[in-house]
PLY file of the C-alpha trace (Angstrom):
ply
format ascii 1.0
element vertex 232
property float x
property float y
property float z
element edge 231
property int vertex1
property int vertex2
end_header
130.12 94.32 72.75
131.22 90.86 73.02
127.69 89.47 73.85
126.14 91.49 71.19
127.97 89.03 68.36
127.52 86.09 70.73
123.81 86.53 70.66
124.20 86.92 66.46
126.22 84.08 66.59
123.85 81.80 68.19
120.79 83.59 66.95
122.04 82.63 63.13
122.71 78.96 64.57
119.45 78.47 65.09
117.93 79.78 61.83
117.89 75.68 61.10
115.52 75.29 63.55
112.13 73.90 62.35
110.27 75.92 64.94
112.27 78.72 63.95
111.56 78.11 59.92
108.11 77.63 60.34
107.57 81.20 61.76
110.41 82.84 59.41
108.15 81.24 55.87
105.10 82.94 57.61
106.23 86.28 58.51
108.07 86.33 55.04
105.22 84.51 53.28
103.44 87.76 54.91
105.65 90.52 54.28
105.84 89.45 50.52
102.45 89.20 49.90
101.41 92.27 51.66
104.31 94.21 49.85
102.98 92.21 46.19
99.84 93.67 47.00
100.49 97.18 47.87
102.93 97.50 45.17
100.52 96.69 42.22
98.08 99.16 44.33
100.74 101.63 44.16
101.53 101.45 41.00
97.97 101.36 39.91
97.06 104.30 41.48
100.04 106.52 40.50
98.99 105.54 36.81
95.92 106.77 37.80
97.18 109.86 39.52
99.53 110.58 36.35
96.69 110.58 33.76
94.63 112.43 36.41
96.76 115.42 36.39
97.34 115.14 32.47
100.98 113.85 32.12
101.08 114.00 28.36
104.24 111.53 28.27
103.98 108.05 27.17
102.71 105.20 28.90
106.17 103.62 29.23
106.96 107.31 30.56
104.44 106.88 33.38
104.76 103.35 33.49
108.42 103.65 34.37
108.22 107.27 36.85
105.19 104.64 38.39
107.59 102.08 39.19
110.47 103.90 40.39
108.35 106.03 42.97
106.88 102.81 44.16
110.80 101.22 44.62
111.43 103.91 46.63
108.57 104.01 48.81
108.85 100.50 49.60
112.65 100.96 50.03
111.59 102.95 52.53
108.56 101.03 54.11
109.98 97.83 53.93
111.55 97.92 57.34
108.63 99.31 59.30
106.38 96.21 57.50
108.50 93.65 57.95
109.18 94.58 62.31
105.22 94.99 62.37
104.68 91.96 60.88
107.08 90.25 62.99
105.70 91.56 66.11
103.01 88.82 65.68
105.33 85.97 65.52
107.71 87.59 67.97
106.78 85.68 71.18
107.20 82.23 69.49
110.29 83.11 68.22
110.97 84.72 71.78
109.77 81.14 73.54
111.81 78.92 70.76
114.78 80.09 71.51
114.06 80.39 75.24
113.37 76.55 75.30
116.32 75.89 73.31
119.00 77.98 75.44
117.48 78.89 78.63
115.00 76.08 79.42
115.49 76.61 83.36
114.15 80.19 82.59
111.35 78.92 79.87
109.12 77.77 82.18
108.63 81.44 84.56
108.10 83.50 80.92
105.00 84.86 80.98
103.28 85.63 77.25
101.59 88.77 76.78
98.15 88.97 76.99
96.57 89.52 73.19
95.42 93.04 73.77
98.49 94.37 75.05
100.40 92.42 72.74
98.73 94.20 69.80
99.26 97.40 71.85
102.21 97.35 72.22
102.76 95.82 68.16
101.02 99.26 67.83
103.11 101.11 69.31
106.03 99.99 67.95
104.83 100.90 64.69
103.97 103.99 65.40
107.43 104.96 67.01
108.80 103.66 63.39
106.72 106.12 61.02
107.09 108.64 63.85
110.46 108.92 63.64
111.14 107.39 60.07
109.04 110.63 58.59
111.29 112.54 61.11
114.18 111.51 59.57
112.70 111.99 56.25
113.29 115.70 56.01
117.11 115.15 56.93
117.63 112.18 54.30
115.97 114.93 51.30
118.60 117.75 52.29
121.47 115.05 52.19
120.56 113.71 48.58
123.15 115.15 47.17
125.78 113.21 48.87
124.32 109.63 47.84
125.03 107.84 51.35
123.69 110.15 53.43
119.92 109.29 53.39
120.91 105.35 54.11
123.15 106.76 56.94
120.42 108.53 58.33
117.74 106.30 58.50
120.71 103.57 59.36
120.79 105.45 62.64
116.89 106.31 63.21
116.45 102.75 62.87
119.43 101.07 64.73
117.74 103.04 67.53
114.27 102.10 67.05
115.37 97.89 66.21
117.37 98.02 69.29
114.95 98.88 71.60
112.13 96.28 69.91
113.98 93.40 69.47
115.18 93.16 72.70
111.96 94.25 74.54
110.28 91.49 72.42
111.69 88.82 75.18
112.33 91.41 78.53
108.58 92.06 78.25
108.30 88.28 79.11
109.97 88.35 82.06
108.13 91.55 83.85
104.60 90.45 84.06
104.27 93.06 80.74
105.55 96.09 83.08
107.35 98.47 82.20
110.78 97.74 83.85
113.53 99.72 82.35
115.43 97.05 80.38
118.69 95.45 82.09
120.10 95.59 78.16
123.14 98.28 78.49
122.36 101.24 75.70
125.85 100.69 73.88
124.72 96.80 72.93
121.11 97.69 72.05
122.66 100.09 69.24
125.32 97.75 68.08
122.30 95.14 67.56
119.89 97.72 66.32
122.51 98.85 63.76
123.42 95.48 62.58
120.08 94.54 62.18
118.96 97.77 60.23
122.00 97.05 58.18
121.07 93.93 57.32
117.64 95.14 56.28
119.22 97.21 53.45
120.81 94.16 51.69
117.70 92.62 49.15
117.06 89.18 50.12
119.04 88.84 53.42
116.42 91.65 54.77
113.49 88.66 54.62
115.57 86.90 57.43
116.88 90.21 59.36
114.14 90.73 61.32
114.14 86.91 62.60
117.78 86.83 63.43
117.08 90.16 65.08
114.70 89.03 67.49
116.30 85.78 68.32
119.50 87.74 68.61
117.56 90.18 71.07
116.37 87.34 73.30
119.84 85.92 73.55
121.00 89.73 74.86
117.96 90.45 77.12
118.64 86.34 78.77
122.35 87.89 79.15
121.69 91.41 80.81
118.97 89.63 83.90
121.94 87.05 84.25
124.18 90.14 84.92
121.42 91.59 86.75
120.68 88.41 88.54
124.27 87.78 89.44
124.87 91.54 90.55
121.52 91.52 92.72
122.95 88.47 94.51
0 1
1 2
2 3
3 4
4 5
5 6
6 7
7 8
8 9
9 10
10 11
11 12
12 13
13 14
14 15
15 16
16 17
17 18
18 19
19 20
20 21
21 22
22 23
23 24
24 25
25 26
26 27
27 28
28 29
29 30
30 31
31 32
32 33
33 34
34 35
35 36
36 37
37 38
38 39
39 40
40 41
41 42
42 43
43 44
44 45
45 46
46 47
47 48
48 49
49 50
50 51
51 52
52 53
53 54
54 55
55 56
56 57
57 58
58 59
59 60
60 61
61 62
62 63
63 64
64 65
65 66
66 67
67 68
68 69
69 70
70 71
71 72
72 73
73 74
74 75
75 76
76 77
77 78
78 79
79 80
80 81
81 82
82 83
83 84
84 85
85 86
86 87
87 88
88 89
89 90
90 91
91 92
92 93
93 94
94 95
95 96
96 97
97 98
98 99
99 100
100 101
101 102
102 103
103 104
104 105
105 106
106 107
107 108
108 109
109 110
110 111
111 112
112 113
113 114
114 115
115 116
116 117
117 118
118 119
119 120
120 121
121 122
122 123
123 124
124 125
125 126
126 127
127 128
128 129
129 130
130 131
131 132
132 133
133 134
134 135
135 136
136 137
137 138
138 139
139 140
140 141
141 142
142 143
143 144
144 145
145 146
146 147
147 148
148 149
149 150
150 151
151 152
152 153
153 154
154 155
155 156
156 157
157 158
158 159
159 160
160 161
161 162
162 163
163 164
164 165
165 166
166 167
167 168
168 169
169 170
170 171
171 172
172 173
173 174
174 175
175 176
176 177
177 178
178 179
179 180
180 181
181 182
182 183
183 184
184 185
185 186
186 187
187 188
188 189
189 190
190 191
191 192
192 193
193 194
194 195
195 196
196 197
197 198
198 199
199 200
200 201
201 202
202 203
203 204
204 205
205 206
206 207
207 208
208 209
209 210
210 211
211 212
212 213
213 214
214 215
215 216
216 217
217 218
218 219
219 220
220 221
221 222
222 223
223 224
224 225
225 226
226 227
227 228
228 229
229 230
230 231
């Protein structure tokens, strides 16, 4: 598990990068807006839904049952948006820290091609709602105990993280095959989980998903040097 904080260690290092702060101020320039937009779309249209269905309580009444329904929904959502949106800045984050750490290895990457790297962006996605709406059913029945719905979807997602953020630079490195991953299980959870955790805290979730997959190249560089050196 050592190499699992090494690669947060260095992965947090680099966050003063300017190639790395370009891409974090557009995938969080992104994930705000889209969230700014959806939210007052939301909201809007629960309003409408209230009235609809003739709520006789006040407007602050709806206003306010509006506005915590749309908090939790994006509580919720916020992970899944932020990942997909990363997965279109992923490969220069991916190649930044590549040239940075592991120039001798830089230069054989190979970047996805665009149609497979929105297919597999895709994918991702749907793997999150897939098993995020799974999980939903789970986090209702454990309401009751107040931690167990963030437990729950702690877990789903430490899963889920794990296996993106470090396929995000292995992918690079296969021609876009399908190679199992050299990354052992145990460290892909670890990362996952830290990385899901991080998404829960408001504010330090903007950068999670940056430090994840720079964190997640560092591990996948690691495992085909183990790989590499046990092949030998």
């Amino acid at each position: 598990m050592n190499a699992v904080f090494a690669s947060l260690s260095k992965a947090f290092g680099q966050l003063r990068d300017p190639a790395i702060l370009r891409i974090a101020a557009k995938s969080i320039g992104i994930t705000v807006l889209l969230f700014v937009f959806a939210g007052f779309g939301l909201y809007v249209g629960l309003e409408w839904l209230f009235a609809w269905m003739g709520w006789e309580a006040g407007g602050m009444a709806r206003a306010a049952a509006a506005a915590i329904i749309a908090i939790i929904a994006f509580w919720f959502l916020f992970r899944i948006v932020a990942l997909a949106v990363l997965q279109f800045f992923a490969d220069k984050i991916v190649a930044a820290v590549e040239a940075k750490h592991y120039p001798d290895l830089a230069d054989k990457a190979q970047p996805l091609p665009l149609p497979q790297d929105v297919a597999n962006s895709l994918k991702g996605l749907g793997r999150a709602l897939t098993f995020n709406l799974l999980a939903l059913p789970f986090a209702i029945v454990l309401l009751f105990t107040a931690i167990g719905p963030a437990i729950v979807f702690l877990l789903v997602n430490a899963v889920l993280l794990g296996r993106e953020l470090t396929d995000m630079a292995w992918l690079r490195h296969t021609g876009g095959q399908s190679e199992p991953s050299p990354v052992k299980s145990g460290e892909r959870l670890m990362l996952g989980g830290v990385i899901a955790a991080m998404m829960l805290v408001p504010f330090v979730n903007l950068i999670a998903p940056i430090v994840g997959a720079a964190a997640g190249t560092h591990l996948a560089h690691d495992a085909m040097r183990r790989k590499g050196a046990s092949d030998a």
